[in-house]
VOGU-3710 file (C-alpha; in Angstrom, 3 decimals, decimal comma):
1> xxxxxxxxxx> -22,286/36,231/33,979  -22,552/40,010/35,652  -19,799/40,767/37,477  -20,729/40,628/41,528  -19,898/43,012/43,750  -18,930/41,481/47,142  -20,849/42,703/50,554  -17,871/43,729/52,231  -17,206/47,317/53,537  -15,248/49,911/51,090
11> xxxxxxxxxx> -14,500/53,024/51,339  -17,717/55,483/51,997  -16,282/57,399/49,098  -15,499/55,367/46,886  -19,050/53,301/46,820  -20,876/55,456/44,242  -18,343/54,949/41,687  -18,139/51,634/42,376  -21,688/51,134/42,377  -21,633/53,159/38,712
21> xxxxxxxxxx> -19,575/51,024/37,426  -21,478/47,367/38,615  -24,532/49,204/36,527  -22,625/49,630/33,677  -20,772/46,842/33,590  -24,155/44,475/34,629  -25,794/45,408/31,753  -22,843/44,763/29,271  -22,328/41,259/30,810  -26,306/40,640/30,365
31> xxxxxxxxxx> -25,597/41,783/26,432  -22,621/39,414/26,736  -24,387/36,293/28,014  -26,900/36,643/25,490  -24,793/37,271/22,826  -22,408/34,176/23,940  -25,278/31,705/23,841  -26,627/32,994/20,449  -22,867/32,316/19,330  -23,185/28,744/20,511
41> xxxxxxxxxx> -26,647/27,947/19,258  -25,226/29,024/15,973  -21,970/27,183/15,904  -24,528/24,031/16,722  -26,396/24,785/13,519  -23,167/25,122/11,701  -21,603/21,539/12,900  -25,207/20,171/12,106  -25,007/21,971/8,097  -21,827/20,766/7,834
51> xxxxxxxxxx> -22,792/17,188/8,708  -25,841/17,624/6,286  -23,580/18,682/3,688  -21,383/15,555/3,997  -24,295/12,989/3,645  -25,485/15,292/0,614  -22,150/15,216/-0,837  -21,856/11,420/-0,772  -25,728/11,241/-2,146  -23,867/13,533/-5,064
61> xxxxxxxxxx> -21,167/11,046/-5,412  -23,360/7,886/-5,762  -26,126/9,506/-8,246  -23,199/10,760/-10,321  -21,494/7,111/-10,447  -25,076/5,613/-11,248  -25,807/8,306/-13,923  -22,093/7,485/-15,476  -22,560/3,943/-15,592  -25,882/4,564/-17,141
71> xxxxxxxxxx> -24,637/7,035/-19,325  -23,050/4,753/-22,080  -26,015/2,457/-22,218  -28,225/5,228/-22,952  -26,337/7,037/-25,790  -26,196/4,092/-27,420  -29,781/3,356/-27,528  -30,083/7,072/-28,587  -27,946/6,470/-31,418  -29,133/3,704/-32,868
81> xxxxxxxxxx> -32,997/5,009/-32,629  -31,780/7,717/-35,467  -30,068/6,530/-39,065  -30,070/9,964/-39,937  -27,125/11,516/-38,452  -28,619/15,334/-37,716  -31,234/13,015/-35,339  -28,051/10,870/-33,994  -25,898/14,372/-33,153  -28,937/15,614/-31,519
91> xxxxxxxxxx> -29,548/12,339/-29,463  -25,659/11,856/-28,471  -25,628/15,799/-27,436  -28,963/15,191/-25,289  -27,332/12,356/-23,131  -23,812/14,144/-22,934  -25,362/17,315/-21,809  -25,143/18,783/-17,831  -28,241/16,989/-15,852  -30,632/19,734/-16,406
101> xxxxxxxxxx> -30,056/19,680/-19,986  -31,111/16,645/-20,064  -33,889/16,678/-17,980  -35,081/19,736/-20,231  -35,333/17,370/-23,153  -36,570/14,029/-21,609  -39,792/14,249/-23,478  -37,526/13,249/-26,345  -35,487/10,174/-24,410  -39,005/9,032/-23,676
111> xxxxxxxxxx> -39,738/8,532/-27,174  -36,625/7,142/-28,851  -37,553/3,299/-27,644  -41,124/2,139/-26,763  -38,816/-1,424/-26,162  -36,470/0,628/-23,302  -38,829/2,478/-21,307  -37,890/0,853/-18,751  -34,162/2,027/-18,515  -34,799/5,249/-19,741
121> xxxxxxxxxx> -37,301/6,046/-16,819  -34,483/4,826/-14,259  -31,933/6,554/-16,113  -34,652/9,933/-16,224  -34,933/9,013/-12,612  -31,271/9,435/-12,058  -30,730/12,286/-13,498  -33,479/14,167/-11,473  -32,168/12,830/-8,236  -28,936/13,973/-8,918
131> xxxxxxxxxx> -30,292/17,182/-9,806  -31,989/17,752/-6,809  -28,947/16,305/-4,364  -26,870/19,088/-6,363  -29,404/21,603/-5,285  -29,532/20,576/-2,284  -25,553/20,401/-1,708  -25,693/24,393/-3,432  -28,329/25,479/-0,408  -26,221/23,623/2,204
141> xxxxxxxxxx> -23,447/25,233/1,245  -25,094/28,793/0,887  -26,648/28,066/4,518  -23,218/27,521/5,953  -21,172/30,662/4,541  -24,513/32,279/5,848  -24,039/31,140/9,183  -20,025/31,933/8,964  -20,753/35,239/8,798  -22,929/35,303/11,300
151> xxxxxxxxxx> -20,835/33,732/13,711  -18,234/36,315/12,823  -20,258/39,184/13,502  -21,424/37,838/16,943  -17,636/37,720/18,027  -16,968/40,709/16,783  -20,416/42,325/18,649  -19,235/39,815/21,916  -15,143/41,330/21,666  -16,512/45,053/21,671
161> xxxxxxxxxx> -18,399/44,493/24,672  -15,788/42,800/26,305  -13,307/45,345/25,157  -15,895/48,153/27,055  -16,418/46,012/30,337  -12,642/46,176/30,760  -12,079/49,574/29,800  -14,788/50,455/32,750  -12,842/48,216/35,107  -9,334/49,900/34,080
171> xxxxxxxxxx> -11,235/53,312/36,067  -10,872/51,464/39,086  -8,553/50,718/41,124  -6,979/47,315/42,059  -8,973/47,079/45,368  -11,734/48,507/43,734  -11,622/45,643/40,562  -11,119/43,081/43,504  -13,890/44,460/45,521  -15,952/44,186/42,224
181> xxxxxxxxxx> -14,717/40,861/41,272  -15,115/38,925/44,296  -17,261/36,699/43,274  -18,195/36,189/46,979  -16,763/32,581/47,269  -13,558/32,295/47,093  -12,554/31,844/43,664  -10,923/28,496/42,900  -11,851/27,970/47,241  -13,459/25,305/49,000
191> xxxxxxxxxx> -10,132/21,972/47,699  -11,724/19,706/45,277  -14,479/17,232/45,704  -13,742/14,574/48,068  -17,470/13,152/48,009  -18,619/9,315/46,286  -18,375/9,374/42,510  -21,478/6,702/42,369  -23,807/8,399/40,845  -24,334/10,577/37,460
201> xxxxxxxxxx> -24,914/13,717/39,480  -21,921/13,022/41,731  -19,860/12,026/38,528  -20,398/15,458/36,930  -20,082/17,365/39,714  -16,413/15,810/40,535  -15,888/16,981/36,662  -16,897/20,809/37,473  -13,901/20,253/40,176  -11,713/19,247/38,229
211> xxxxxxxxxx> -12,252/22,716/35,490  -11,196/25,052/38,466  -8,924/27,408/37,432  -9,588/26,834/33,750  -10,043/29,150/31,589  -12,975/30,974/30,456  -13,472/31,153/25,888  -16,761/31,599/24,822  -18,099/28,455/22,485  -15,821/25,899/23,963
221> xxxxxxxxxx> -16,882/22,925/25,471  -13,386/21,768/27,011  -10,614/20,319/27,358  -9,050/22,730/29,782  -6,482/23,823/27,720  -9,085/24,812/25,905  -11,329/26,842/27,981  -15,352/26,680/28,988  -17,781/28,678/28,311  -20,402/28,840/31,176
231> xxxxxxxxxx> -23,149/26,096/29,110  -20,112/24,301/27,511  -19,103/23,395/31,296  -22,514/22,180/32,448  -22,911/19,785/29,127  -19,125/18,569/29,436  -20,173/17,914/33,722  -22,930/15,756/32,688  -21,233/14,259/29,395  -18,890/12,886/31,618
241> xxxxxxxxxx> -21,382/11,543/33,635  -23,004/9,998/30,711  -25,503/12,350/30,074  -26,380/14,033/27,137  -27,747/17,750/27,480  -28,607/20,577/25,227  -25,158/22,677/24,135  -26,438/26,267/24,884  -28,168/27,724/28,725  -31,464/28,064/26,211
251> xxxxxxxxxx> -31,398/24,542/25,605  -30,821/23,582/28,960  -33,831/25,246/30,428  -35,723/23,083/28,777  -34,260/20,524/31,155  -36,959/19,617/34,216  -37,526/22,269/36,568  -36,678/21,977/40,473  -37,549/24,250/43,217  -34,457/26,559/44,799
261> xxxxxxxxxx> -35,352/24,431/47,968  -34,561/21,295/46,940  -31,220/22,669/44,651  -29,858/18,458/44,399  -25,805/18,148/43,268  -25,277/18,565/39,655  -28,536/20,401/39,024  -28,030/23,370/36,649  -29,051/26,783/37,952  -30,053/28,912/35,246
271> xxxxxxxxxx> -29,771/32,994/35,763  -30,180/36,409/33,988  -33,391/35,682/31,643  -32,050/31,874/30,966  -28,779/33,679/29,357  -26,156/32,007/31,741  -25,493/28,662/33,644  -23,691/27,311/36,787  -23,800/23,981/38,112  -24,515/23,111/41,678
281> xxxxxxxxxx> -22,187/21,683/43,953  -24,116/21,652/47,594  -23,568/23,550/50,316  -24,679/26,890/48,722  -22,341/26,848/46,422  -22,081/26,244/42,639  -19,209/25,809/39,860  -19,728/28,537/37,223  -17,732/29,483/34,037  -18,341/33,214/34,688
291> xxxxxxxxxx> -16,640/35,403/31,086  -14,320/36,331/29,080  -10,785/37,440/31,223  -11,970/34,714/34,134  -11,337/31,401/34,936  -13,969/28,628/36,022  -14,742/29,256/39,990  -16,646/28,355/42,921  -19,071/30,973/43,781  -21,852/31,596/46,730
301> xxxxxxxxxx> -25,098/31,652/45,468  -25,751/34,398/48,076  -23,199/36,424/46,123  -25,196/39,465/44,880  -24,919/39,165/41,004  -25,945/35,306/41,506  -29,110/36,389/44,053  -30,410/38,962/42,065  -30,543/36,956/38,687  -31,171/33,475/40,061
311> xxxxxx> -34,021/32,112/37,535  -34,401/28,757/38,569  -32,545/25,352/38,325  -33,387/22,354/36,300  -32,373/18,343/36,606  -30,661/16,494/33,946
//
């Protein structure tokens, strides 16, 4: 999220630094957010490769087992096609060959038995499949140390910015970092829910009180100990309460739109260009993972960062 800067009175002189730094530091957050969610869209297409590759692997496994068992049966029809034993070598090295060996000379499998066509078209058929699950395994695979280094180029990009925002905040002074801070609702404020846990909106909101005080890590989804990043706390909310949501803020706008008027508990409030998430809590108020160096809070939706970048909410 950008940093807010509370409404309360400072120092006439020191406002326009503070005010030069909120610029600053509001536009590296914005990179931030965006930069955070790109991170977790990614790390979703990397869990999903990784699953691919699994179910490709074992698709590897079984056309390899069927080929081998086939493998035999063949070679000896091979072999005893040819009496000449130039013809047999050349037949036994066609069916111990790599698969697309093999494949390269199946014009000649087809015509060693008019009486197996049969088998040799399933054991043809084999082959390519196995072929083509390799393939597909070497893509997957390619795809993934793709995305890798990806991933490790967007932490990188997200560490440097976070590295900058705190360098900016080191020019302050403590009051001046609180001031800046503030977050305009108290922080961890406001005791923990106390309301009825009866239905899925009440459910997740009771989770978001539970998170306060944890800490913010960009791409986690929980447990505490762990950390939250600001999308990873709405979805784990409303996992909890049995729902299942999109992982990244992106995703989550897709979610159905309700009006700022009738903000419900547990509705996610989307802000800054769709690039960050809070979740409501009533009253105002909302339960937001806010960056990197903070811990989940309670903030005012009146707070300034939160009014100036409010987008709109949506219902799970």
């Amino acid at each position: 999220m950008g940093l807010t800067l509370s409404a309360g009175s400072a120092a006439a002189a020191l406002q326009p630094k503070i005010s030069q730094v909120q610029a600053r530091v509001n536009k590296l957050t914005y990179r931030e957010d965006w930069l955070i969610q790109r991170y977790d869209v990614m790390t979703e297409s990397l869990k999903s490769a990784q699953q691919q590759l699994s179910v490709v692997d074992h698709a590897v496994t079984k056309d390899q087992a069927q080929v081998q068992g086939m493998h035999g049966q063949i070679a000896a029809i091979a072999a005893g096609e040819y009496e000449d034993a130039a013809l047999t070598s050349q037949a036994s090295l066609v069916t111990s060959s790599t698969p697309q060996v093999i494949l390269n000379q199946s014009a000649m499998l087809v015509h060693l038995s008019a009486d197996r066509q049969d088998q040799l078209a399933e054991f043809l058929t084999s082959y390519r499949e196995l072929t083509g699950a390799q393939q597909l395994a070497k893509r997957t695979e390619q795809g993934i140390a793709k995305l890798r280094n990806q991933l490790a180029g967007q932490k990188r990009s997200i560490e440097s910015l976070v590295k900058k925002e705190q360098a900016l905040l080191a020019t302050l002074t403590a009051q001046q970092q609180q001031q800046l801070l503030g977050g305009g609702g108290g922080g961890t404020g406001g005791g923990g829910y106390h309301g009825p846990t009866k239905t899925q909106a009440e459910k997740a909101v009771w989770f978001a009180y539970q998170q306060l005080g944890c800490p913010y890590v960009y791409g986690a989804t929980g447990p505490c100990n762990q950390g939250f990043d600001c999308s990873g706390l709405t979805q784990a909310a409303w996992a909890y309460a049995g729902v299942a949501i999109p992982r990244d803020s992106y995703g989550q706008a897709t979610l159905p739109h309700v009006s700022q008027a009738n903000l419900q508990l547990g509705d996610i409030i989307e802000f800054a260009g769709e690039s960050h998430v809070g979740i409501y809590v009533g009253g105002g108020y909302l339960i937001d993972a806010p960056q990197p160096g903070m811990n989940v809070e309670k903030v005012s939706l009146s707070s300034p960062w939160y009014a100036q970048n409010y987008d709109f909410a949506v219902q799970p």
